[in-house]
N, C-alpha and C positions, 0 to 999 in steps of 0.2 A: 793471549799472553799467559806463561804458566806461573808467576809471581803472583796475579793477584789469585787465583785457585786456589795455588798450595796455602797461602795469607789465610783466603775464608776457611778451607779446608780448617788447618792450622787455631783459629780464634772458634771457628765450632767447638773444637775439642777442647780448646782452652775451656772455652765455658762451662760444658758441661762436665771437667771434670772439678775445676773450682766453682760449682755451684750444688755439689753435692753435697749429701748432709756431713759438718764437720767440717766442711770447706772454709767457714768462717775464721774456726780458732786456726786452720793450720796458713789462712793468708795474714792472721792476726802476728801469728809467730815470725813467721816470713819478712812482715814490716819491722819486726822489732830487731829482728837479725841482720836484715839488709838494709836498717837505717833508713826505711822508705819516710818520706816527708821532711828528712834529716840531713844538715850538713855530710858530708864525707870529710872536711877539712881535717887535718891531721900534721903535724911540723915533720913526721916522717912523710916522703912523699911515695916510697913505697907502700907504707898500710894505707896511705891516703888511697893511693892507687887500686889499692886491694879494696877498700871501702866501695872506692867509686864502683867498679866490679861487680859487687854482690849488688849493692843500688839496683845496679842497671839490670840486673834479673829479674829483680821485683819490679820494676819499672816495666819491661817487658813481660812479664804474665799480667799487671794490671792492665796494659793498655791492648790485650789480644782478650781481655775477659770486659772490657770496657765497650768495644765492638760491639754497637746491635745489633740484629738481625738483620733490618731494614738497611745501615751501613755494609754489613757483607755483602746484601742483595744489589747494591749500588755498586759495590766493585766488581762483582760477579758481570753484570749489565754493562758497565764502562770495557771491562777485559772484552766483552761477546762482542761490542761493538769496535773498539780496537782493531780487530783478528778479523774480522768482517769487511773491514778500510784496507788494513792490508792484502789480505784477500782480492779486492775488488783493483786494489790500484798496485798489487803484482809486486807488495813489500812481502 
């Protein structure tokens, strides 16, 4: 299956490029701009909306830099074996 590849592909490079040096302050920044840990509530529901938005950015780079190794290797192994089934029973 090519979802989870491109996923591991994808969270490798997350890691190592927010894990380099300065990585800190610039995910530091990033939580303070995109309200990470933070309400998005807002009585406009359009900047609410924009709010949510940026959230979910930061949301998404944490949780592709959150991935271990050993979780990529687990998807990687779940996808072979998949593709292997189908394979075998002609999906």
């Amino acid at each position: 299956m090519i979802v989870p590849k491109i996923l591991c592909k994808r969270a490798r490079s997350y890691r190592s490029v927010f894990s380099s040096e300065g990585a800190d302050r610039v995910l530091g920044d990033l939580k303070r701009y995109c309200r990470g840990g933070q309400t998005t509530f807002d009585s406009d529901a359009h900047k609410m909306a924009f709010l949510a938005g940026r959230q979910d950015v930061f949301n998404r780079i944490v949780a592709h830099c959150a991935l271990t190794e050993q979780q990529v290797a687990q998807i990687e192994e779940d996808s072979a074996r998949a593709e292997a089934q189908q394979e075998h029973y002609g999906g």
